[in-house]
C-alpha positions in Angstrom: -20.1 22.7 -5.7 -21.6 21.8 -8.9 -20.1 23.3 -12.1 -21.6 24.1 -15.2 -19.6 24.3 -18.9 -20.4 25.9 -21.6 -21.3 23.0 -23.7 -24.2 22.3 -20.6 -21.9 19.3 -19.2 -22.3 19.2 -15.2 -19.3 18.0 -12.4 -19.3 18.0 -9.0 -15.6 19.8 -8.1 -13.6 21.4 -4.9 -12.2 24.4 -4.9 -10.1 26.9 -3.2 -9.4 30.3 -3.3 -6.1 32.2 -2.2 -4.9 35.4 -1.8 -2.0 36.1 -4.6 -1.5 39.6 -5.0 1.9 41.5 -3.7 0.2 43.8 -1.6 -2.9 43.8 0.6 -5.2 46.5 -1.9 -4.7 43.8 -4.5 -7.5 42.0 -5.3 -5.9 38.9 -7.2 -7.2 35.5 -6.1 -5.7 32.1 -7.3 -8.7 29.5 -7.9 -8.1 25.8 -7.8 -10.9 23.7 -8.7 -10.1 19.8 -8.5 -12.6 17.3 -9.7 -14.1 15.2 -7.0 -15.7 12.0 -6.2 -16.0 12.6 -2.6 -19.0 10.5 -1.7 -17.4 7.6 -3.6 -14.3 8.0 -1.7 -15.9 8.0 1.7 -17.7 4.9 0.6 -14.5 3.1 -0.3 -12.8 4.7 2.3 -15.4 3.6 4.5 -15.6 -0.3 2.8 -11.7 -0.2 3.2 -11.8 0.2 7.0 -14.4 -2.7 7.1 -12.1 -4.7 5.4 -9.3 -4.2 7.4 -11.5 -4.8 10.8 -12.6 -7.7 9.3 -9.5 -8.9 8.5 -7.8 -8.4 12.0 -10.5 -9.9 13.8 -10.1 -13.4 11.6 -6.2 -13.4 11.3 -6.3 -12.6 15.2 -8.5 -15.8 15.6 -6.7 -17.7 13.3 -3.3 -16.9 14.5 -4.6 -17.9 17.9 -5.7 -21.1 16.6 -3.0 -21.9 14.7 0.2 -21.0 16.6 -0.6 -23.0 19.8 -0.4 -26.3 17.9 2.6 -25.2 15.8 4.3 -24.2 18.8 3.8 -27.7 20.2 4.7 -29.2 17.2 8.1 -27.3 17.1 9.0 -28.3 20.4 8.3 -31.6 20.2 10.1 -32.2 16.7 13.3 -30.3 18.8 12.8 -33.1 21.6 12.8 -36.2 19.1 15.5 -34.4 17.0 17.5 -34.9 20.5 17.3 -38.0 20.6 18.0 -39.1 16.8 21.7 -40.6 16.1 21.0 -40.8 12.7 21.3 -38.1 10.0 19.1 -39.0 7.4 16.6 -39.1 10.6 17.6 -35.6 11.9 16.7 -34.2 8.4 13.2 -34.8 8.2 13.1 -33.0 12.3 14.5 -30.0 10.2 12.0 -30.2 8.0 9.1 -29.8 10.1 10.9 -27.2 12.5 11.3 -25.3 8.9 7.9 -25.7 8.3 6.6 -24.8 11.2 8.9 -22.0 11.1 7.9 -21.1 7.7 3.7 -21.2 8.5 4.1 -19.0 11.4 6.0 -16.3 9.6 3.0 -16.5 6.9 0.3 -16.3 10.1 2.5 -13.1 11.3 2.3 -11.5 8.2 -1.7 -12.3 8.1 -1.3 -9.9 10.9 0.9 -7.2 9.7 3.2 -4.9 11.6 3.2 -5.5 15.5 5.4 -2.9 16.3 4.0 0.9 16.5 5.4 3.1 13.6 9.0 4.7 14.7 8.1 8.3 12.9 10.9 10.3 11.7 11.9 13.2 9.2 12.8 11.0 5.7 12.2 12.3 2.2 9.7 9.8 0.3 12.2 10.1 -2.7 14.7 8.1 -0.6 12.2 5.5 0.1 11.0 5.1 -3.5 14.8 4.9 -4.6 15.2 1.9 -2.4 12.1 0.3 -4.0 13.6 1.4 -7.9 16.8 -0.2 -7.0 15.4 -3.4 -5.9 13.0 -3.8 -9.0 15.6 -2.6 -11.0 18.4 -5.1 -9.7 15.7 -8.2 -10.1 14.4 -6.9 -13.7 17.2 -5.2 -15.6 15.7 -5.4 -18.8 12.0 -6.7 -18.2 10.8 -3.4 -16.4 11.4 -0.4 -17.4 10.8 2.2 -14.2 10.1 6.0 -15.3 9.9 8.4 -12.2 8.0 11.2 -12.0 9.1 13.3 -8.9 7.6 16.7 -7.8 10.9 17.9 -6.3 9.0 20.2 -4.3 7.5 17.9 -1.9 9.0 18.3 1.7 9.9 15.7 4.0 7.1 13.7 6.4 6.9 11.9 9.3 7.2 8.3 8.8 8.7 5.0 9.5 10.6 4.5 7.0 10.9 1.1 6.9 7.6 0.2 7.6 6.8 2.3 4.4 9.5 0.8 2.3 7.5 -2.3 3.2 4.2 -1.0 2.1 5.7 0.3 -1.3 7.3 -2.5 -2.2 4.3 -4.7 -1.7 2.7 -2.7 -4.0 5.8 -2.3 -6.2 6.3 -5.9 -6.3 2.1 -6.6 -7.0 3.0 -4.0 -10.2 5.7 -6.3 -11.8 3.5 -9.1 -11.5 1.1 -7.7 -13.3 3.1 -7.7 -16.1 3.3 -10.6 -17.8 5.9 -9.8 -20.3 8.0 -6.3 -20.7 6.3 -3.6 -19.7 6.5 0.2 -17.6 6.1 1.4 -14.1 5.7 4.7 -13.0 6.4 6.3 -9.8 4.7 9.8 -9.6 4.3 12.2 -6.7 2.4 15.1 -6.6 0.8 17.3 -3.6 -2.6 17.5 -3.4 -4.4 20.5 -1.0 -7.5 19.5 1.6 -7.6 15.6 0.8 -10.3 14.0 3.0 -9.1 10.6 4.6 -12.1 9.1 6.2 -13.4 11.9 8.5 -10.2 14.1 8.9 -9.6 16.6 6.1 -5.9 16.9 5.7 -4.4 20.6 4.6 -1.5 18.9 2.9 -1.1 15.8 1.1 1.9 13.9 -0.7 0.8 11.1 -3.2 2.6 8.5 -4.7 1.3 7.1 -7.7 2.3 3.8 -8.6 1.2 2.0 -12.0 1.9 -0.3 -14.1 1.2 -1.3 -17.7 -0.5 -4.9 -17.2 -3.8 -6.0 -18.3 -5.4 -4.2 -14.8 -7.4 -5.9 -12.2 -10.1 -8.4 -12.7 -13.6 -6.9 -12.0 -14.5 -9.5 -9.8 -11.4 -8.6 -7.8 -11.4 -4.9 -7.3 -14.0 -4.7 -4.4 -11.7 -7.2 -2.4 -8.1 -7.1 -3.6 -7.1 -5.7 0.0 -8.4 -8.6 1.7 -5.8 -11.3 2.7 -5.6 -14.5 0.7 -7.6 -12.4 -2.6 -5.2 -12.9 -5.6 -5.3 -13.4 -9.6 -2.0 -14.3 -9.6 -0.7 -18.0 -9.0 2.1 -18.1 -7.3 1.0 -14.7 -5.0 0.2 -14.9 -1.3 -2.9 -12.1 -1.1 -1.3 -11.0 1.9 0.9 -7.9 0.7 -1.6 -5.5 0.0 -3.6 -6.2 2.6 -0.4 -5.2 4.3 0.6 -2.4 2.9 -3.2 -0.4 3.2 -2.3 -1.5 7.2 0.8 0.3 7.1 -0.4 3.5 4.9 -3.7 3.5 7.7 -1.6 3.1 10.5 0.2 6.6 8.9 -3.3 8.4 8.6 -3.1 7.8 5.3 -5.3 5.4 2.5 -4.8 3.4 -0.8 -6.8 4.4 -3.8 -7.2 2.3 -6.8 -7.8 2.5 -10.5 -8.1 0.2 -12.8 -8.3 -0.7 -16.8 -7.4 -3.2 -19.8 -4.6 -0.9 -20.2 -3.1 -0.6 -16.8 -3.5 -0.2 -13.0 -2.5 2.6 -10.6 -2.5 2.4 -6.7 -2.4 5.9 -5.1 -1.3 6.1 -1.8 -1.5 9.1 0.5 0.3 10.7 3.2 -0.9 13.5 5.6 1.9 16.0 5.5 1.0 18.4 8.6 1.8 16.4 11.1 5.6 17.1 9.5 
């Protein structure tokens, strides 16, 4: 509905209403109103899926294209390395089988996770624990990490190390953006009738995960979840597009904000299906 303030500003908001009193004459209601940007969300929700058809159609072409010849280049290195008798020979055979080894790990990532999701009852703090102690082992005193838990959140059904993947994809994009000492923040929250795509979800946990950097170029925002898109120059562009394949393949969709002063990536989990 649209709301009106006093001051005459407009906003278009959900809301819910629930029942609160202790007995069934009461009359007390609870109201929640939550701001909303629906129609923009079902038009990036929308883009997003486009993307990632997009993107499995050409890294299903390309790995198609690519692997046969790097298959055939593997085995035939292993045939000549057979019949070398000379080490300094040998070495440059285990270069190209490295190589070749090397280029179709980067093609099966293009891909993403081949293997359906193993669900299971885990508590997202245990997964975003993991991902603190991994930034926190790499950057001791470069990042600081300040976490914001809701301890009220119950546990999902997930794969857990298919999300640990996905989070620290995005965990990992987050220290990049930093170029010198800086914060991230993990924050979850619940959030009530979230709409992913065209399923509206009753429960919700999201995991809020920003940094401090200078925030995503403009010319980047509309396509940072396509492979091989980066502003960073020494980064792949292939581990967001992975993680928004995982979070999808959960029911689930990345949200992302952006400023001078910071990015956040909000991911989202449909809880019912715990």
């Amino acid at each position: 509905m649209v709301i009106t303030l006093a001051n005459g500003k407009t906003f278009v908001a959900d809301y819910s209403i629930y029942p609160c009193g202790e007995q069934e004459i009461d009359n007390d209601v609870l109201v929640e109103i939550r701001l909303s940007e629906r129609q923009a969300q079902f038009a990036r929700e929308e883009f997003n899926q486009l993307q990632q058809q997009a993107t499995q159609q050409l890294a299903r072409g390309l790995a198609h294209e690519i692997n046969n010849p790097l298959g055939g280049i593997r085995g035939a290195a292993q045939l000549l390395q057979r019949e070398l008798d000379q080490p300094d020979w040998i070495e440059y055979t285990e270069v190209i089988i490295s190589e070749v080894d090397r280029l179709q790990t980067l093609v099966n990532n293009m891909l993403g996770p081949s293997n359906q999701p193993r669900r299971e009852m885990i508590n997202i703090y245990e997964v975003l624990e993991h991902i603190y102690k991994i930034i926190h082992a790499a950057e001791p005193e470069r990042i600081e990490i300040v976490r914001d838990y809701d301890p009220s959140i119950p546990s999902l059904m997930a794969d857990r190390d298919l999300l640990i993947q996905a989070f620290l994809n995005i965990a990992r994009n987050a220290v990049q953006a930093i170029e010198d000492h800086g914060c991230i923040t993990f924050k979850t929250r619940i959030g009530r009738n979230y709409t992913v795509g065209q399923v509206t979800h009753p429960l919700v946990v999201q995991v809020d995960i920003t940094d401090s950097g200078p925030g995503i170029a403009l010319d980047l925002g509309e396509t940072i979840f396509l492979p091989m898109v980066t502003d960073k120059p020494d980064g792949s562009g292939l581990g967001l597009p992975i993680a928004l394949e995982i979070i999808s393949r959960h029911g689930g969709t990345i949200n992302l904000q952006s400023s001078n002063t910071g990015t956040t990536f909000s991911i989202i989990l449909p809880l019912e299906q715990s």
